[in-house]
N, C-alpha and C positions, 0 to 999 in steps of 0.2 A: 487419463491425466498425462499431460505433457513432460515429460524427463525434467530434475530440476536444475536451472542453470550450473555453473561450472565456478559462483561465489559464493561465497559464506553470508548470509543473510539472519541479521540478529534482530531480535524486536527490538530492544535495546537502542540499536545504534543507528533505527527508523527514524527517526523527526526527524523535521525538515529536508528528509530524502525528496529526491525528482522521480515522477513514473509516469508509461506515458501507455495509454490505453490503445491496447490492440485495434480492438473494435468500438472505435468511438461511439458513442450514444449524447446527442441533446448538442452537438459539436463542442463536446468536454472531452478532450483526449488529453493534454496535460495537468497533472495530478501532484500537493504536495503534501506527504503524508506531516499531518497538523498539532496532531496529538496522538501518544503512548496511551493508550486505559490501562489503568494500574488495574489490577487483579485484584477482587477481592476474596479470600483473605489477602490483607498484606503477604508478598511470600511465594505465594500462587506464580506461578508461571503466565509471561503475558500472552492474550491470545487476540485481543482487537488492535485497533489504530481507526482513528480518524482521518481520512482523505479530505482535501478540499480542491477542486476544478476549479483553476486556474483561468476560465472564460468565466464561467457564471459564478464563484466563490461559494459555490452549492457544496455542503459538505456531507458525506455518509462514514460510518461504521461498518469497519468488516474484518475479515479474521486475517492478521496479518500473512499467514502463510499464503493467503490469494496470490499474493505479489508475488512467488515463485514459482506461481504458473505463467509458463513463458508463451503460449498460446492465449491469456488474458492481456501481461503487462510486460514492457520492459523498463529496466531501471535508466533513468536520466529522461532527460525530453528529447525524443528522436523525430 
């Protein structure tokens, strides 16, 4: 696993952040994280986010801390 960048990364303060895929797939390389999943229980500490691809508006779930692998994503659109 890749070292993790050198900023403070909240789930929290994720919606509508910019990301921009290392290795593109399906030419979706810009990414807006869409939606926070609230944890259930209420309380729970959050672990997903909804991404949506920016060319096709194709959206997935996945475990926010993906986005701090700096070898998958960088933050903004580069």
């Amino acid at each position: 696993m890749t070292a993790a960048p050198s900023y403070a990364l909240s789930p929290k303060k994720l919606l509508h952040t910019k990301w921009t895929a290392v290795m593109p797939r399906n030419k979706e390389k810009h990414f807006l994280v869409t939606k926070v999943i609230e944890p259930v229980p209420p309380g729970s500490p959050v672990e997903s986010v909804e991404i949506e691809a920016v060319h096709s508006k194709r959206a997935r779930i996945i475990a926010w801390r993906e986005l701090k692998d700096a070898a998958r994503w960088r933050r903004g659109w580069v």
